[in-house]
C-alpha positions as CSV (number, residue, x, y, z in Angstrom):
1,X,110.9,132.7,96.2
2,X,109.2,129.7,96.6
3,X,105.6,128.2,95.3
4,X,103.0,126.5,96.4
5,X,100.2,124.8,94.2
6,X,97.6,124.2,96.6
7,X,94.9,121.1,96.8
8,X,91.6,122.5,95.2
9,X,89.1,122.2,97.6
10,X,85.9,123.8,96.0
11,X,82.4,121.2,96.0
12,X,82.1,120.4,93.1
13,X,85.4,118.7,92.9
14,X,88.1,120.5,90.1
15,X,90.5,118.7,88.6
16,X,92.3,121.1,86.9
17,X,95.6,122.1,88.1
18,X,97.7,125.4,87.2
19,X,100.9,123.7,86.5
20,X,101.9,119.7,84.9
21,X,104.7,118.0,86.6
22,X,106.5,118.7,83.5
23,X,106.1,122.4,83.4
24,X,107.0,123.1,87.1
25,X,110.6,121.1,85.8
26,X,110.5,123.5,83.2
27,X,109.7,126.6,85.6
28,X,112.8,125.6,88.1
29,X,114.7,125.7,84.9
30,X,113.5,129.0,83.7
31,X,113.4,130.7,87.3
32,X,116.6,128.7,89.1
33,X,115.7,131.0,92.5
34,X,112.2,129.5,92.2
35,X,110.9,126.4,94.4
36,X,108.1,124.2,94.1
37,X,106.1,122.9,96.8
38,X,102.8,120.7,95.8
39,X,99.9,120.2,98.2
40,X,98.9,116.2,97.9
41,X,95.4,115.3,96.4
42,X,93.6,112.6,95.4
43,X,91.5,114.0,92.5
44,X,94.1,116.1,90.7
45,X,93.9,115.2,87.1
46,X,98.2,114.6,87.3
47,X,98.8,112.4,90.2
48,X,101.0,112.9,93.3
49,X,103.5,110.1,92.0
50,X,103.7,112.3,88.7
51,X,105.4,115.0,90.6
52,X,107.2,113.4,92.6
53,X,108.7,111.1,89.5
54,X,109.6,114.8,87.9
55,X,111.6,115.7,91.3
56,X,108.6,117.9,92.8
57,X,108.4,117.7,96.3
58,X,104.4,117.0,97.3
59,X,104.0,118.3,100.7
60,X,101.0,119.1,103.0
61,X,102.5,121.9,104.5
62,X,102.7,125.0,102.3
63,X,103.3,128.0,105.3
64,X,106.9,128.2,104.0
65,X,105.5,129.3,100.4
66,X,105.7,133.0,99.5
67,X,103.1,132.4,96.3
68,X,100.3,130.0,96.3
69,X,98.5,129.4,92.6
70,X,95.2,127.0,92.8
71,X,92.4,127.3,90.0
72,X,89.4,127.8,92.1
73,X,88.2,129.4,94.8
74,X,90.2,128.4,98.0
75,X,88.0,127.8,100.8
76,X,88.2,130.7,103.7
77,X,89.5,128.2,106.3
78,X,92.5,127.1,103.8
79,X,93.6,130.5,103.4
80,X,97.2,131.3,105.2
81,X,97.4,134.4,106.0
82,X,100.4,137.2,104.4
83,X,100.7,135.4,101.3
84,X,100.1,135.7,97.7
85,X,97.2,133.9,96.0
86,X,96.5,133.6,92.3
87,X,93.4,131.8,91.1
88,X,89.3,132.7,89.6
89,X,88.2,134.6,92.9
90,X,85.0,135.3,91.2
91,X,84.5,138.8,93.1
92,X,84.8,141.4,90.8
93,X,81.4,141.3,90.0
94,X,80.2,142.0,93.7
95,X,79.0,138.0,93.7
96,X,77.4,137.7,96.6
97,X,78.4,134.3,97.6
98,X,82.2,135.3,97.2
99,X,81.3,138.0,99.7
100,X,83.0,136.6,102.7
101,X,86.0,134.9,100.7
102,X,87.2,138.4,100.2
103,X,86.6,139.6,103.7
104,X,88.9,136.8,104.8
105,X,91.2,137.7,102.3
106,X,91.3,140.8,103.5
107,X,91.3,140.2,107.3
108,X,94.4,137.6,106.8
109,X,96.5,140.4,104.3
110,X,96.9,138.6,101.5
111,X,97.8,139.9,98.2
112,X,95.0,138.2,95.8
113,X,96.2,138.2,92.1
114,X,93.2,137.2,90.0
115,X,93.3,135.3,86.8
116,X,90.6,137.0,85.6
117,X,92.3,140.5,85.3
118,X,95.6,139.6,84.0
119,X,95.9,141.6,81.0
120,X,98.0,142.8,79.1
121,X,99.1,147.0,78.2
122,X,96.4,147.3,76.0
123,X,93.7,145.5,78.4
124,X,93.4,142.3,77.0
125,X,93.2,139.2,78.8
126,X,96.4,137.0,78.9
127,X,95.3,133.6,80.4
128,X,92.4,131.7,81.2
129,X,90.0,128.4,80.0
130,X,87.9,130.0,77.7
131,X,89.5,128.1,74.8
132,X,88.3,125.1,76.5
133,X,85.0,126.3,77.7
134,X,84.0,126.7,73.6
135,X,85.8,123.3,72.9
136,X,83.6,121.2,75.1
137,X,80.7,123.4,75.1
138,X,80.1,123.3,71.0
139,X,80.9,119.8,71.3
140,X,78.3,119.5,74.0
141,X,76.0,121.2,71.8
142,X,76.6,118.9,68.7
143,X,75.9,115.7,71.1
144,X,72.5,117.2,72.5
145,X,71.4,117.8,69.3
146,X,72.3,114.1,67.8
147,X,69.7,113.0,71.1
148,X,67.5,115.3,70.4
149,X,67.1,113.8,67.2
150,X,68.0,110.5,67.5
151,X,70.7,110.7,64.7
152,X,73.8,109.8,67.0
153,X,75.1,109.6,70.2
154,X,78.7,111.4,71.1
155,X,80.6,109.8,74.0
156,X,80.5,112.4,76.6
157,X,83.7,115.1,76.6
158,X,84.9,113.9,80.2
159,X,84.5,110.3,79.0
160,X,87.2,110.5,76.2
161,X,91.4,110.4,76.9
162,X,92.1,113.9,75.7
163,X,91.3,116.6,73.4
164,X,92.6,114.6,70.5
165,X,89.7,111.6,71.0
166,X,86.8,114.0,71.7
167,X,87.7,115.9,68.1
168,X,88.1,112.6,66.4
169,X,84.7,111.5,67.6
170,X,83.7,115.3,66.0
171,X,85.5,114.5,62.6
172,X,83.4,111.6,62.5
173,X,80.4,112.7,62.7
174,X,77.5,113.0,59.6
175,X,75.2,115.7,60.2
176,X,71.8,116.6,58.7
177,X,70.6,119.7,57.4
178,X,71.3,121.7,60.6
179,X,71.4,125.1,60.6
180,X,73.6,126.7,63.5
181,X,74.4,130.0,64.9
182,X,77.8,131.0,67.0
183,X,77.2,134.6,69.2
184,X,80.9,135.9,70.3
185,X,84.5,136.3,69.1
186,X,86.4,135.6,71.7
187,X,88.6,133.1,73.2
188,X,85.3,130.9,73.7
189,X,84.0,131.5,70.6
190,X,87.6,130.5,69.3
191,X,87.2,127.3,70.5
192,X,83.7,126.4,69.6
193,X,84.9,127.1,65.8
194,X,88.0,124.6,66.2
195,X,85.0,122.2,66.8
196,X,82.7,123.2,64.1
197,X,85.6,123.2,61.3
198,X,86.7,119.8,62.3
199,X,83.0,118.8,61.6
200,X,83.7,120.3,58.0
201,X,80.3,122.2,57.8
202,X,80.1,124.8,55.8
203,X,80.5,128.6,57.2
204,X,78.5,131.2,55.4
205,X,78.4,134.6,56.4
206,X,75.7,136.3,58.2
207,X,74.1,137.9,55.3
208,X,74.0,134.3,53.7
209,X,72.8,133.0,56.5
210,X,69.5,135.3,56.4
211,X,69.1,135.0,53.2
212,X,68.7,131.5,52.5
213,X,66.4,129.2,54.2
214,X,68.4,126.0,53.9
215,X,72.4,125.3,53.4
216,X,73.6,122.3,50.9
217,X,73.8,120.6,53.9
218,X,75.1,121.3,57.6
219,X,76.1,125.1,58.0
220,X,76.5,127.7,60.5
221,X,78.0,131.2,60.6
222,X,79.4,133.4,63.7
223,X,77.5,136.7,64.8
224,X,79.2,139.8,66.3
225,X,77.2,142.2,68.6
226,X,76.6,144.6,65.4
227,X,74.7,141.3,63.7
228,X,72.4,140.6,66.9
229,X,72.2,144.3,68.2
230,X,71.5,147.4,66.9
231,X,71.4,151.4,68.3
232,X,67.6,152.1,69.5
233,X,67.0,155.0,67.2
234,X,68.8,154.2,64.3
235,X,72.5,155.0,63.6
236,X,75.7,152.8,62.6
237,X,76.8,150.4,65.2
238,X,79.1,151.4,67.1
239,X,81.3,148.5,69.0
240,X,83.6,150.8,71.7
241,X,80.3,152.2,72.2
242,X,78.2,149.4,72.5
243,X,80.7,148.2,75.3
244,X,80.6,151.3,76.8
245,X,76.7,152.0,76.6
246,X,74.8,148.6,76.2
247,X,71.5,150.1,77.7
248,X,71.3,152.6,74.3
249,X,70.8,149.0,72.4
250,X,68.1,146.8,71.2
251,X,67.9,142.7,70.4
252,X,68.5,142.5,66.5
253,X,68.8,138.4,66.8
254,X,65.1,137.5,66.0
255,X,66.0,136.8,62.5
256,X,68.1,134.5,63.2
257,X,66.2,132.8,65.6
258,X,63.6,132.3,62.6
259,X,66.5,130.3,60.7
260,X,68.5,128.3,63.7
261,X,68.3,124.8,65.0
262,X,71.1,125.3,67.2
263,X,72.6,128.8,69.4
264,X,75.8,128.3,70.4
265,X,76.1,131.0,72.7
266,X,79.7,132.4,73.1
267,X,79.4,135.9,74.0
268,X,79.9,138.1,77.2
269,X,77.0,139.4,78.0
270,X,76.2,143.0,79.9
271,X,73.1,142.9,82.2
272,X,72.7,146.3,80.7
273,X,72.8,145.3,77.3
274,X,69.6,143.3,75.6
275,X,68.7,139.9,75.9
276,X,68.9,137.6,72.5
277,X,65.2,137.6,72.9
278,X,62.7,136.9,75.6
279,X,60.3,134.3,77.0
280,X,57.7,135.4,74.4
281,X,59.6,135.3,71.5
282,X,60.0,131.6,72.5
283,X,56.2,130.7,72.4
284,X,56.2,132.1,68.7
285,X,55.8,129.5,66.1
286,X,58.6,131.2,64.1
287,X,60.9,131.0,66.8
288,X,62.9,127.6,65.4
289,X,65.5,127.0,67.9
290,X,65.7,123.3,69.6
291,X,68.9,123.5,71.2
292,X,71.0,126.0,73.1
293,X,74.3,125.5,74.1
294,X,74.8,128.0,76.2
295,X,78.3,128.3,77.3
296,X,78.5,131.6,79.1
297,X,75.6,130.2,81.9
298,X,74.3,133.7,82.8
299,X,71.8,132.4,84.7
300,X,68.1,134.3,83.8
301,X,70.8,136.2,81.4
302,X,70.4,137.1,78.0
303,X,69.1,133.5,77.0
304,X,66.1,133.2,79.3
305,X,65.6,129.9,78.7
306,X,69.0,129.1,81.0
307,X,67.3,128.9,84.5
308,X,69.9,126.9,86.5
309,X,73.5,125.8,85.6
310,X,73.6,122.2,84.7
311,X,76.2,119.4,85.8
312,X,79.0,117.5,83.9
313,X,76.8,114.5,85.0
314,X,73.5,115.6,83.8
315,X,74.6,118.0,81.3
316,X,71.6,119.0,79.5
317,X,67.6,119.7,80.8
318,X,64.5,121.2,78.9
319,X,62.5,124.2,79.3
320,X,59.2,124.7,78.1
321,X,58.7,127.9,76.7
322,X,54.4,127.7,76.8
323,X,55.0,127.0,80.7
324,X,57.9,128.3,81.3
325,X,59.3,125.7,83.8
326,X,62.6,123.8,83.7
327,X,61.6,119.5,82.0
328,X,63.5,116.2,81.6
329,X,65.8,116.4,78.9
330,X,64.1,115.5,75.6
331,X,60.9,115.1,76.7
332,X,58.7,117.1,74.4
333,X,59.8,118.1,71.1
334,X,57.9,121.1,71.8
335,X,60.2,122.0,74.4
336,X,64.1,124.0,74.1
337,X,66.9,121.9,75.3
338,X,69.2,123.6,77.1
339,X,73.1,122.6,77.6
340,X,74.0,125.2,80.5
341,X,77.3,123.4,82.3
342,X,79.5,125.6,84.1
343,X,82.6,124.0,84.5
344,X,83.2,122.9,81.0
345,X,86.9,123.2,81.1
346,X,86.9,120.3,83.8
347,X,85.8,117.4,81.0
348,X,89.2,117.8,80.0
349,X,91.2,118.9,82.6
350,X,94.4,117.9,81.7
351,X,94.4,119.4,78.1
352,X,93.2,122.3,79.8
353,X,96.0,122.2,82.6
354,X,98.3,122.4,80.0
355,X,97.1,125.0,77.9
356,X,96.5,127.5,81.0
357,X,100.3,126.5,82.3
358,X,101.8,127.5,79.4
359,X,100.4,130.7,79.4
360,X,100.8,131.1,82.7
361,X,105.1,130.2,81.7
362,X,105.0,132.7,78.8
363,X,102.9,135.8,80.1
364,X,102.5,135.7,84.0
365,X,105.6,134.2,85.4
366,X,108.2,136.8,84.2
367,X,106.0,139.3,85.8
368,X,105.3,137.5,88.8
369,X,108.8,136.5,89.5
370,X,110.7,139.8,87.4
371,X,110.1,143.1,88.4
372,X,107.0,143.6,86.9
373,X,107.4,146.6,84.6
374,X,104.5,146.2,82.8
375,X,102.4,146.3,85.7
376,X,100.8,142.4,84.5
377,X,100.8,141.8,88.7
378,X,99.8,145.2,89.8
379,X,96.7,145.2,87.5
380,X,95.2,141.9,88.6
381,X,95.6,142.8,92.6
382,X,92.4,143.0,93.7
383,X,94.2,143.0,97.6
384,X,97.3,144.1,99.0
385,X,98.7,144.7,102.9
386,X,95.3,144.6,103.7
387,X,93.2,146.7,101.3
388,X,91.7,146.9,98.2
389,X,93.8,148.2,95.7
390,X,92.8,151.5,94.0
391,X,91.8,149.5,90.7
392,X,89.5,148.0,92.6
393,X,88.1,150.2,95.3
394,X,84.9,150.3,94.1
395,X,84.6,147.1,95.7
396,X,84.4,149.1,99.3
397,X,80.9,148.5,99.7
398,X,80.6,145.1,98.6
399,X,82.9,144.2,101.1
400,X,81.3,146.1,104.2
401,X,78.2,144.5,103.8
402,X,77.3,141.5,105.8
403,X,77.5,137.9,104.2
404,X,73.9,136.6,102.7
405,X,72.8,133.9,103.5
């Protein structure tokens, strides 16, 4: 078998890359039936030279590949037709600007594997950057906060060498009296806490939290859905069935909205399932929240105050909850600053190459080139000799409908 990585060619420019030079030596050592072919480019966060130092042949022409892995989505011109694809597709959602990407897929029979629904037997996700997305997010957070305030400035994520120098810059930081909030429990909200411990703030629980109107010092605690939802009606929460049955739950977060200087949103959210709280909760003078760092970016989602997803250049913007309209970045301490980016992982794309190679080494590979017995492959084929795989066939209409423009 032989593998391509391709040359990302998504505006903005990524510069992430599924595999290190390193880890495709490693791959040809692990999988000796396995080649490697890499598609040249100029913005990759590992340079051409870098593979080609490690014995990786850089090629323009990948038509020989059986497998091609990229991050994001390929554009529909790029895409050869009757091969395999892995990377975000962002079309399991019925999004409609992905609409045509996965007609094209189609059309051309290609099998597209999609990162986003690799799992595991019991469901769970194997691989992706959401690690990274709560890394640079909370740290994004912490530095529109010190703005805000005028306490400190943080050199910005994508401006420091590597993981290591951002959480230095974290470790060194002195923090007021702020009182912060974490929504989620996931791999995001695994990384935001790697952040908030190395800022050695204390972590109370939820019940703490609400009890007390001010921490000996800096503190912050981590909500699940049963702490900012609860069952209209009455009744113990239920988690499978919250998942299962969002619209049969309410918005329990105003509490802590009274007691927060900083969200740090980390949750998936359901469109069926409640918002945090809503634009009019916002214009309440109890409503004490100044920044948001909202790393899932559902735009109009379940933080209204996240209208538009912001840049890695101009990471942060204001809204106005009396007007409701988007403002310069701290402009009126009246207003909500917002941190809405949504391509955190890409500040530090090469710690973030790393991580997401190695789990693509340990949990995808031995599918993808094995015999797939656990079905790792055949669960995240959303395509395949020219359909839509049964998993996925509630895609049909979706895909019938004509591209919007």
């Amino acid at each position: 078998m032989k593998i391509g990585i391709i040359r990302e060619g998504k505006t903005p420019p990524d510069r992430r890359v599924p595999l290190s030079p390193a880890q495709c030596v490693q791959l040809k050592k692990q999988f000796p039936n396995v080649e490697i072919g890499v598609q040249p480019s100029k913005i990759r966060c590992f340079a051409d030279d870098e593979y080609c130092e490690a014995g990786i042949n850089v090629t323009e022409d990948l038509t020989d590949c059986d497998v091609l892995l990229g991050v994001k989505e390929v554009p529909k011109g790029d895409l050869i037709a009757n091969k395999a694809y892995l990377f975000f597709a962002h079309v399991i959602k019925k999004q409609p600007y992905n609409r045509l990407l996965l007609q094209t897929i189609l059309e051309k029979n290609i099998q597209l594997i999609d990162y986003e629904v690799l799992t595991d037997k019991q469901n769970n996700r194997i691989i992706g950057f959401g690690r990274f997305a709560g890394l640079v997010g909370a740290y994004n957070g912490l530095r529109a906060y010190g703005l805000r305030k005028g306490l400190f400035h943080l050199k910005p994520a994508h401006e420091c060498a590597d993981l290591e120098e951002m959480l230095t810059h974290v470790k060194e930081l002195e923090l007021p009296d702020v009182r912060m909030v974490v929504t989620g429990s996931g791999r995001v909200a695994g990384g935001v806490l790697e952040v908030l411990e190395a800022t050695g703030v204390q972590r109370v629980t939820p019940e703490i939290y609400l009890a007390t109107d001010k921490c000996d010092g800096a503190c912050y605690t981590q909500l699940e859905p049963g702490e900012y939802v609860a069952r209209r009606g009455g009744g113990e929460f239920d988690l499978l069935h919250f998942f299962k049955e969002p619209g049969m739950y309410e918005n329990a977060f105003l509490p802590y909205a009274e007691k927060t200087d900083l969200l740090i949103s980390a949750a998936f959210w359901n469109p069926a399932a409640p918002r945090l709280f809503s634009e009019e909760d916002m214009k309440e003078e109890s409503f004490s929240i100044e920044v948001i760092a909202d790393i899932t970016c559902d735009i109009d989602g379940s933080i209204p105050a996240t209208q538009m997803a912001s840049s890695i250049a101009e990471p942060f913007y204001d809204f106005n909850p009396y007007s409701e309209e988007l403002e310069a970045p701290f402009s009126n301490e009246n207003n909500i600053t917002v941190m809405a980016v949504d391509n955190l992982p890409c500040e530090l794309p090469k710690d973030a190459s790393l991580d997401f190679g190695r789990n693509l080494m340990e949990k995808v590979f031995p599918s993808l080139f094995g015999d797939d017995e656990d079905g790792v492959i055949a669960r995240a084929s959303i395509t395949k000799n020219g359909q839509l795989t049964e998993k996925f066939s509630y895609l049909h209409d979706y895909v019938a409908e004509k591209q919007e423009n």
